[in-house]
PLY file of the C-alpha trace (Angstrom):
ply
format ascii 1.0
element vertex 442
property float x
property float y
property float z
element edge 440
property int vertex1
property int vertex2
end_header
-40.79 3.14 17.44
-38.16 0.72 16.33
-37.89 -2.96 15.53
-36.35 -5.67 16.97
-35.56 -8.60 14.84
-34.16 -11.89 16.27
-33.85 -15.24 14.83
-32.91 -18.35 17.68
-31.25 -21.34 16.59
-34.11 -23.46 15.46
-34.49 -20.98 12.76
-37.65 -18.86 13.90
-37.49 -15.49 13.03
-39.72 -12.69 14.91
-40.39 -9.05 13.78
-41.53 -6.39 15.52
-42.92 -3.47 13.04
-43.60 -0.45 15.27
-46.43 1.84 14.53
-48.98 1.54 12.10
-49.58 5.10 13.30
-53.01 7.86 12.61
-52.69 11.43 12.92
-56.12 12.02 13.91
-58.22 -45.05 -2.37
-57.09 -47.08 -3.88
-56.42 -50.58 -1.08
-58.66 -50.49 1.58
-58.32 -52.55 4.63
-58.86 -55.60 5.19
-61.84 -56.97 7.29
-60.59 -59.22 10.04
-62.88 -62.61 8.62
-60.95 -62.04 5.37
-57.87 -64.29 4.12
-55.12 -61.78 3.88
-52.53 -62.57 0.69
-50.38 -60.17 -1.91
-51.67 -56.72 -1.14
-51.78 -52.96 -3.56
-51.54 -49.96 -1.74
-50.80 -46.31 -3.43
-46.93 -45.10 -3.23
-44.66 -42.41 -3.99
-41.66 -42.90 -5.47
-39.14 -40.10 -5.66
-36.21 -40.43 -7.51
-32.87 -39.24 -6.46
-32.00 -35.34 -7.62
-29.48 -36.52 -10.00
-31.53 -38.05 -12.27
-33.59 -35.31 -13.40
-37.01 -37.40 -13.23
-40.48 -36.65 -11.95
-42.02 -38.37 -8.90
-43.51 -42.37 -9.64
-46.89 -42.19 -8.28
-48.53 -45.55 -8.56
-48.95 -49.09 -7.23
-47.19 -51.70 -4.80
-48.22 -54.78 -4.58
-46.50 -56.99 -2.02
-47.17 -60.15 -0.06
-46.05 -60.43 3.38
-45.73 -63.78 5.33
-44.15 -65.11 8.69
-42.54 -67.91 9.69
-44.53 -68.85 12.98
-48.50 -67.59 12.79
-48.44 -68.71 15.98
-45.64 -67.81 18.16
-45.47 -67.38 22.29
-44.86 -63.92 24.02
-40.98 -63.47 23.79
-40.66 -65.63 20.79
-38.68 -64.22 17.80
-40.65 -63.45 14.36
-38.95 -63.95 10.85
-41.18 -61.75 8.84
-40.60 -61.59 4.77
-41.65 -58.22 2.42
-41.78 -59.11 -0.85
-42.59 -56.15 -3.60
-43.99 -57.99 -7.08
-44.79 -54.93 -8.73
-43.35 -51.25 -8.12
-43.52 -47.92 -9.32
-40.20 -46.51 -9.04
-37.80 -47.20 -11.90
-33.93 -47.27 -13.15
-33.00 -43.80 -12.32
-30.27 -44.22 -14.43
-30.39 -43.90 -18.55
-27.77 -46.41 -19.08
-28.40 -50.15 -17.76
-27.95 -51.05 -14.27
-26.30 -54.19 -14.23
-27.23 -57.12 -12.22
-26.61 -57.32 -8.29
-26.56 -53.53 -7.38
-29.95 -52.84 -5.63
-30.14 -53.31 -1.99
-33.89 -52.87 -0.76
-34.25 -51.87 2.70
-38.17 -50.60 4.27
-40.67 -51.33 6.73
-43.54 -53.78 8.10
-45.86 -52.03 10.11
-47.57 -53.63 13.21
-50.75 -53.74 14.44
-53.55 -54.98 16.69
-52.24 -56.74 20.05
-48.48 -55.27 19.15
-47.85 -51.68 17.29
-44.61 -50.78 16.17
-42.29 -51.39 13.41
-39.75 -54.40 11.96
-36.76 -53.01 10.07
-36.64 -55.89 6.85
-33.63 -55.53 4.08
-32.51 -57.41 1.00
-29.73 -59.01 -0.45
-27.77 -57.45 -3.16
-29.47 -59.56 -6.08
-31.18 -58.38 -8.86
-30.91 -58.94 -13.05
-30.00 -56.16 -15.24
-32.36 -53.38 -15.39
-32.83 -51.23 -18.44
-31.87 -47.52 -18.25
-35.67 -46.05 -16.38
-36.83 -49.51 -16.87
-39.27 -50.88 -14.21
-37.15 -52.34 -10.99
-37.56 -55.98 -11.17
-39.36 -58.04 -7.80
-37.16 -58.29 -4.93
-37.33 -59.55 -1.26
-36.62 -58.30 2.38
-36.89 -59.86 5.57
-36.30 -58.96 8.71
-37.18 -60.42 12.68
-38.91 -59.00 15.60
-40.01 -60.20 19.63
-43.38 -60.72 20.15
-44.18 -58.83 23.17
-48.21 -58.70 23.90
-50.56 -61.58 23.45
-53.55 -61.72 21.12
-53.95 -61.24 17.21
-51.07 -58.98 15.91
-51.12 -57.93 12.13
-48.57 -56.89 9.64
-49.01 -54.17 6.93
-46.16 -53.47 4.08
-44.68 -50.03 4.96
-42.18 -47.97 2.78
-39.31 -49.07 1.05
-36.17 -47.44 -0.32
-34.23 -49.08 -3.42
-30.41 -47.93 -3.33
-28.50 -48.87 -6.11
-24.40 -48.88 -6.52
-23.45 -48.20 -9.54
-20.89 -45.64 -10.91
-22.95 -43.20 -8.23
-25.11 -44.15 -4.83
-28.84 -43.23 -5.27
-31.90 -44.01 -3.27
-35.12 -44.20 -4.37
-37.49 -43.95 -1.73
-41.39 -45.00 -2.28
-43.55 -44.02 0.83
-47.28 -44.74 1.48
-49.70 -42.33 2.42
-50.81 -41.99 6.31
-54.16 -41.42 4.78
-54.12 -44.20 2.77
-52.09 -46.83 4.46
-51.55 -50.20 2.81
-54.23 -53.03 4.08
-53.26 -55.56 6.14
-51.72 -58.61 4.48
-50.58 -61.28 7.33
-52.12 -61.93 11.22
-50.78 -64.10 13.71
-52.00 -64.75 16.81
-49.31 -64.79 20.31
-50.23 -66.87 23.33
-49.30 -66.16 26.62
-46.86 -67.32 28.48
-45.96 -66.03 32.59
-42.54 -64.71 33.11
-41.57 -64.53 29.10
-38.60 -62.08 28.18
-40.81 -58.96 26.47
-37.56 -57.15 25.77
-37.23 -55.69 22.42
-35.61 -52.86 19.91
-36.30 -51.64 16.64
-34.28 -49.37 14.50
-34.63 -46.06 12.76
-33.24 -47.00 9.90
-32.78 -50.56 8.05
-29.29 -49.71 6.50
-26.28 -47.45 6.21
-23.02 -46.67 5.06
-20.04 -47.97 7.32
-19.29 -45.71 9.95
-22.84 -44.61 10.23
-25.45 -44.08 13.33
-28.25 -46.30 13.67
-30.96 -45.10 16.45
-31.83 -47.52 18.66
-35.02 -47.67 20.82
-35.40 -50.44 23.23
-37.98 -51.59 25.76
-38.51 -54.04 28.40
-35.79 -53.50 30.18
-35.00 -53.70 34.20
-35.46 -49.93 35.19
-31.81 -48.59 35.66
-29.89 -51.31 34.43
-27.31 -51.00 31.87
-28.39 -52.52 28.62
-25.61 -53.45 26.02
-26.70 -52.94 21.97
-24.44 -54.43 19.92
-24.28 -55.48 15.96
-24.70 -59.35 15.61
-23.68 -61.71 12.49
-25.52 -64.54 12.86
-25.30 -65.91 16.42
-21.68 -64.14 17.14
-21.25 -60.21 18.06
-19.50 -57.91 15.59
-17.07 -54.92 16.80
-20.18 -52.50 17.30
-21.25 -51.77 20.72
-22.56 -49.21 23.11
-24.22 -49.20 26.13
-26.80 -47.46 27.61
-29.10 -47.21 30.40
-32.63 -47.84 31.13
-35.34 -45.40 32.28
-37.63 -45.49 34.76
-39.85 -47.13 32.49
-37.11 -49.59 31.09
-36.58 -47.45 28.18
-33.35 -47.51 26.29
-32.60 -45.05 23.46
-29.18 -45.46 22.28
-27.38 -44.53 18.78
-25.08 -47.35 17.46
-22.03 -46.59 14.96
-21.92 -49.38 12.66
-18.62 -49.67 11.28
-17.79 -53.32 11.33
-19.15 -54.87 7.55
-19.89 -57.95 8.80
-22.76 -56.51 10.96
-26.00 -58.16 9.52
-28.59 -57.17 12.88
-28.82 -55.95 16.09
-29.51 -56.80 19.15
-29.62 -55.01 23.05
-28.97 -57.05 26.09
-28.52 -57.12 29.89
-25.62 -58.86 32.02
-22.31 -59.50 30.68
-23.60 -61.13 27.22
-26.55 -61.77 24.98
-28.79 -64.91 26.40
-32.13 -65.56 25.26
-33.58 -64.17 28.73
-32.01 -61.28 29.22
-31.66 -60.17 25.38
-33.99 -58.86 22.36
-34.54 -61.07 19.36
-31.82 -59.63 16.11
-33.82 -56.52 14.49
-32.12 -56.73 10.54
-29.78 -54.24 9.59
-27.65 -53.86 6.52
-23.99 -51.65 5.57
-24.47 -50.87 2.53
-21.19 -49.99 0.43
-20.05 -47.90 -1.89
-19.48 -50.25 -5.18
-15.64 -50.60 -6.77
-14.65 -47.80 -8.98
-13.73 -49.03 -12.95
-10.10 -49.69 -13.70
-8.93 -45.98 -15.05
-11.85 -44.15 -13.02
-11.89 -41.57 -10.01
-14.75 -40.79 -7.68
-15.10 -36.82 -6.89
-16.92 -35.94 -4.03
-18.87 -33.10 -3.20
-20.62 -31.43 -0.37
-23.61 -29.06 -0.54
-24.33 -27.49 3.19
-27.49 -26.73 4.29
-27.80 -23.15 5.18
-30.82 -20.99 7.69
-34.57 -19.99 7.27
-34.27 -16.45 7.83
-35.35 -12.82 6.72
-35.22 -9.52 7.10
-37.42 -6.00 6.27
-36.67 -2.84 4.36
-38.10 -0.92 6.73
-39.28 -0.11 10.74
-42.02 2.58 10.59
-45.22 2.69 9.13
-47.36 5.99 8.61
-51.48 5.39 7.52
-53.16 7.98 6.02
-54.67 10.42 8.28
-58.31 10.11 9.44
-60.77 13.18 10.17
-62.26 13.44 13.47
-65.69 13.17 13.77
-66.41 11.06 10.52
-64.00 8.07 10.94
-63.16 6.78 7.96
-60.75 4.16 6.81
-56.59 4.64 7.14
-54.82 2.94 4.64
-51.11 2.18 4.38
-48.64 -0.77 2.99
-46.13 -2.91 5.09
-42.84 -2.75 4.49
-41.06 -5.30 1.96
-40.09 -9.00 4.25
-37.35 -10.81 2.35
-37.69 -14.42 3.37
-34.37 -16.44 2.47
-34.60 -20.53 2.67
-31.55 -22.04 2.18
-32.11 -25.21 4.69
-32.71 -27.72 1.46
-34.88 -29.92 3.06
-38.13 -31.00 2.82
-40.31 -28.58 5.63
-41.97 -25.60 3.60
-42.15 -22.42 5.96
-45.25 -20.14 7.10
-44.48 -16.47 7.96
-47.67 -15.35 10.14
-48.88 -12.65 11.93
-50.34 -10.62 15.34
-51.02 -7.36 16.02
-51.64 -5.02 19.50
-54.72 -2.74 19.73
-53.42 1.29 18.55
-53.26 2.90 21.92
-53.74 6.63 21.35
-53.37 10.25 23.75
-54.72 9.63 27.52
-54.56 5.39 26.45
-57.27 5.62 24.27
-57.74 2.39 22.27
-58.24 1.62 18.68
-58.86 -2.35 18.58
-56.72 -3.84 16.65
-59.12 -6.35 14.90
-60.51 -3.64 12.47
-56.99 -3.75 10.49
-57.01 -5.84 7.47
-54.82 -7.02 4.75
-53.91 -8.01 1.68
-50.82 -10.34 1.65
-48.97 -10.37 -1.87
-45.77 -12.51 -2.38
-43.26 -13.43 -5.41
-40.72 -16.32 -5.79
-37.36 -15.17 -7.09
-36.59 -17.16 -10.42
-35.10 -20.32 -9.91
-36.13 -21.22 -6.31
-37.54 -24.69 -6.14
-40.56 -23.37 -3.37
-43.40 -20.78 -4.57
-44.49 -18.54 -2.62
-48.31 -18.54 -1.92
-49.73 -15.20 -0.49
-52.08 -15.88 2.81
-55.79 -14.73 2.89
-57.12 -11.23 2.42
-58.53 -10.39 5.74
-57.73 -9.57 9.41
-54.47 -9.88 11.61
-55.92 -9.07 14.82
-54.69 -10.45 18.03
-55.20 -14.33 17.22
-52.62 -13.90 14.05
-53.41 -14.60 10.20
-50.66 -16.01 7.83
-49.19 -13.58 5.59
-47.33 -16.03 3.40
-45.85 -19.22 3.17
-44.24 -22.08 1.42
-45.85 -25.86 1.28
-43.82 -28.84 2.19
-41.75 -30.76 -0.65
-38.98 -33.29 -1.81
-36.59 -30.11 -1.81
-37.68 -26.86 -1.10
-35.74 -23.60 -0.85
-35.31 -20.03 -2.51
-35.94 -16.46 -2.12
-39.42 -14.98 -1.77
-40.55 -10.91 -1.35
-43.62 -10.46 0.76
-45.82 -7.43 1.17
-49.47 -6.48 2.15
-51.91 -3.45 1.70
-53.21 -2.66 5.07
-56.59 -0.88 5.84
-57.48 0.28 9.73
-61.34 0.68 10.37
-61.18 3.99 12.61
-64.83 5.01 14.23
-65.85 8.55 13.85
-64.98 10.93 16.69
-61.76 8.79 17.90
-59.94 11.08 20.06
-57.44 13.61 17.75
-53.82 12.21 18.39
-51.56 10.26 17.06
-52.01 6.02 17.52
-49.56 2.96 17.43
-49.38 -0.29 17.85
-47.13 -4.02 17.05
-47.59 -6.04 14.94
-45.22 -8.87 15.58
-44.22 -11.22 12.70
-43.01 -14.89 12.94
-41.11 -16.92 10.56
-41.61 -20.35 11.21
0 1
1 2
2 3
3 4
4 5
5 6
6 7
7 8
8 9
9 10
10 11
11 12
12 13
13 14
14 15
15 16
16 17
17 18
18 19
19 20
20 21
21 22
22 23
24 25
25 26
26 27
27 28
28 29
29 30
30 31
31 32
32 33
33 34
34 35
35 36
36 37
37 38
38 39
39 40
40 41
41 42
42 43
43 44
44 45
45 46
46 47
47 48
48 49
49 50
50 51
51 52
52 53
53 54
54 55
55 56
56 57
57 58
58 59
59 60
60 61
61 62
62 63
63 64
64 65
65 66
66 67
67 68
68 69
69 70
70 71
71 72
72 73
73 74
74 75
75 76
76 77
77 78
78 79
79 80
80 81
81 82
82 83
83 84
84 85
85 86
86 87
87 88
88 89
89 90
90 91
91 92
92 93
93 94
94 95
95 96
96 97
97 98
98 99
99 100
100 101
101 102
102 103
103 104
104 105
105 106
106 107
107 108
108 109
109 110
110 111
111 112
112 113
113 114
114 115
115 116
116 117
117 118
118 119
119 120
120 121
121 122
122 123
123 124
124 125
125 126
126 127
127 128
128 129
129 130
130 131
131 132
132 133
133 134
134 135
135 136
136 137
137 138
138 139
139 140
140 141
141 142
142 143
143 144
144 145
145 146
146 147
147 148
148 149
149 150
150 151
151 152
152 153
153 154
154 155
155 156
156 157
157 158
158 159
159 160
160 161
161 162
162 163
163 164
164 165
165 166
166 167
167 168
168 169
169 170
170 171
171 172
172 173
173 174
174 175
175 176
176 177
177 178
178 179
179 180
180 181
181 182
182 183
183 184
184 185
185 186
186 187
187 188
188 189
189 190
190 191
191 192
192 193
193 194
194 195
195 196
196 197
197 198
198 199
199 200
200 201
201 202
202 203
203 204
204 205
205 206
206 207
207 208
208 209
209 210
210 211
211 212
212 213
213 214
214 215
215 216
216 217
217 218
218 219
219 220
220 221
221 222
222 223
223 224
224 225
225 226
226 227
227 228
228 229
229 230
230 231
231 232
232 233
233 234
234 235
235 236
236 237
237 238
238 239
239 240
240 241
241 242
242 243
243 244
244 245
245 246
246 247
247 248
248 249
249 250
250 251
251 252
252 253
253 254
254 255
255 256
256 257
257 258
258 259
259 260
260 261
261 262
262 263
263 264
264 265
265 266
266 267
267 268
268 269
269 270
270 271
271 272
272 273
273 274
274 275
275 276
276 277
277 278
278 279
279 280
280 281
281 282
282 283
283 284
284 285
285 286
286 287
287 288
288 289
289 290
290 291
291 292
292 293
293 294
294 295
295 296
296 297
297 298
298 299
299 300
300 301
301 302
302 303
303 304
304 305
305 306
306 307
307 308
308 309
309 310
310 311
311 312
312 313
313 314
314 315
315 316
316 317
317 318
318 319
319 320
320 321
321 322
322 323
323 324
324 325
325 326
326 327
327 328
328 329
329 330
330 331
331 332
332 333
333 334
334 335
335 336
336 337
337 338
338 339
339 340
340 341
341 342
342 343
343 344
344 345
345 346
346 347
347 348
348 349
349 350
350 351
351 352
352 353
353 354
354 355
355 356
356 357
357 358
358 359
359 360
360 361
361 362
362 363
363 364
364 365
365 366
366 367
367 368
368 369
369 370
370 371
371 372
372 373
373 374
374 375
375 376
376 377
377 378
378 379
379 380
380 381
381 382
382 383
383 384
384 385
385 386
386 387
387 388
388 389
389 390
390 391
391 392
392 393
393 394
394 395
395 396
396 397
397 398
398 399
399 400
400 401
401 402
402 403
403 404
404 405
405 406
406 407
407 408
408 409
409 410
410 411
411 412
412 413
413 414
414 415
415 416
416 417
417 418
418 419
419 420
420 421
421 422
422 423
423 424
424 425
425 426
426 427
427 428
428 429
429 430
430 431
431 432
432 433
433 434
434 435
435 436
436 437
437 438
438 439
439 440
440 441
């Protein structure tokens, strides 16, 4: 039999191999009767590729406030991240020099309200020694209150760009395991007929000329909801429109190319009123900072490639079995070359499944008494490893064979085998026996 090998466009590769064939802690939360105040919660820092440094693992601590504790529904929250103590660091081994960090992240709601508020920073900062600690630093950022009752506010993650003689990010995340406590609570009254309309943003900043997501809700089912960039109480030149679902629903993506955009903001009718339009969600252009007299800037582009792979081989042949004692028929899969040249962060898992061997007159062999032995290697240089799955067997549910685990960068070029061993029971039917097993690249 032969196999057919396809790979669709979201990178999934399936093999058929025909015929295996016989011849015969850190914060914890806080407890709502407790004052909530500056906050530590675990992070990751990553630094950017360029600088050649390990992952920051360590603390935040951050204080998070509001400027109404006690706002009506519809009302429009000022909320204010401030980071005292961080564990990412000067990427760079030469000085950074003052006003060239931008900090951008995330305040997480909870309780009455769930969601997120987008909060940035200024440009302002003193000099930072070459991998020195970053210094404190402040974002804020607003959102609509939209449900009544106690709502509370969490620090999220941050990312600290800095613009100087190259753009880097350094991006410190919590863990979803270990979230960081809860640090402010308000409490939201009431109040028939309020405008509940709001947005948030899938990302706090950009460069100019770059998409922002926009997700908005509240909205008059159907109706066609501007979302525009805002500097202070006037509109900048960004705008789209969009319309709402059935559920009043917007999702929109906004190209921010005017500098002066400082927030945004998603309306109905022919401008923004305070009945009819969401409170500003913050939202900074960040640019590129001025080259040195006598300098030039050389760009480069790396393109992400595919997740795919490919085998040396169709047909497998087990030993041969004796009739009437059974016996075990053992054989080897043929090499899978597994190429991953995507550069991102998603490790891959190449798995599994196999038929029953159907035999002269359909006679069945079932499938689940094949086992394996998965062995992999990681060509030199790849930033993944390859891990081998678990000895054992395929059967009809699947087992992994292989795969790769999840990282900041992964990618490479891995070789993947595995002994196989069929169980056959004594006095199977003389003949010869095949059947699929199908793998999946994922």
């Amino acid at each position: 039999m032969t196999a057919r090998s396809r790979w669709p466009a979201a990178a999934l590769g399936v093999l058929a191999l025909a015929a295996l064939g016989v011849p015969a802690n850190a914060a914890s939360p806080v407890d709502p009767g407790e004052a909530t105040g500056a906050v530590e919660f675990p992070t990751h820092c990553l630094p950017p590729q360029e600088a050649g440094l390990p992952p920051a693992d360590g603390p935040t601590t951050a204080l998070v406030t509001v400027d109404d504790p006690a706002p009506e529904v519809g009302d429009t929250v000022t909320v204010t991240y401030q980071v005292t103590r961080t564990a990412a660091v000067n990427p760079l081994d030469a000085e950074l020099p003052a006003d060239v960090l931008t900090p951008t992240g995330k305040v997480v709601l909870g309780g009455a309200q769930t969601g997120e508020v987008t909060v940035t920073g200024p440009k302002r900062n003193g000099p930072v020694p070459g991998h020195g600690a970053f210094p404190a630093f402040t974002m804020t950022g607003t959102f609509t209150v939209t449900e009544p009752g106690e709502i509370t506010l969490a620090p999220g993650g941050y990312t600290l760009h800095t613009s100087h003689l190259m753009e880097l990010d350094t991006p410190c995340t919590t863990d979803p395991a270990d979230p960081a406590p809860v640090a402010e609570r308000l409490t939201a009254t009431a109040v028939p007929g309020a405008n509940t309309r709001a947005l948030s943003l899938a990302a706090a900043a950009g460069k100019p000329g770059a998409k922002v997501r926009v997700t908005g809700a509240g909205f008059t089912p159907g109706a066609a909801v501007t979302v525009a960039g805002r500097t202070g109480a006037a509109e900048t030149a960004d705008k789209v429109t969009a319309l709402a679902d059935g559920l009043g629903v917007v999702l929109a993506e906004l190209p921010v190319t005017d500098r002066a955009t400082t927030a945004v903001v998603a309306y109905e009718g022919p401008a923004w009123t305070a009945e009819r339009g969401t409170g500003p969600a913050t939202y900074a252009v960040i640019e590129a900072a001025p080259l040195p007299p006598g300098t030039q800037k050389i760009g480069l582009t790396v393109e992400p490639g595919a997740l795919s792979m490919t085998q040396a081989g169709e047909e497998i042949t087990l030993t041969a079995v004796p009739y009437g004692q059974g016996g075990t028929a053992e054989g080897r899969i043929h090499t899978v070359t597994v190429k991953d040249q995507r550069g991102g962060p998603a490790g891959w898992a190449l798995t599994g499944r196999l038929t029953d061997f159907t035999g002269p007159g359909g006679v069945r062999i079932d499938g689940a008494g094949l086992t394996w032995t998965p062995v992999c290697a990681t060509r030199q240089g790849s930033p993944s490893t390859c891990v081998p799955g678990t000895p054992g067997p395929v059967g009809a549910e699947g087992a992994t064979l292989a795969s790769t685990p999840d990282a900041s960068l992964v990618g490479g070029e891995f070789t993947v085998d595995a002994e196989v061993a069929l169980t056959v029971p004594p006095y199977t039917a003389p003949g010869s026996y095949a059947a699929v097993l199908t793998l999946t690249l994922s």
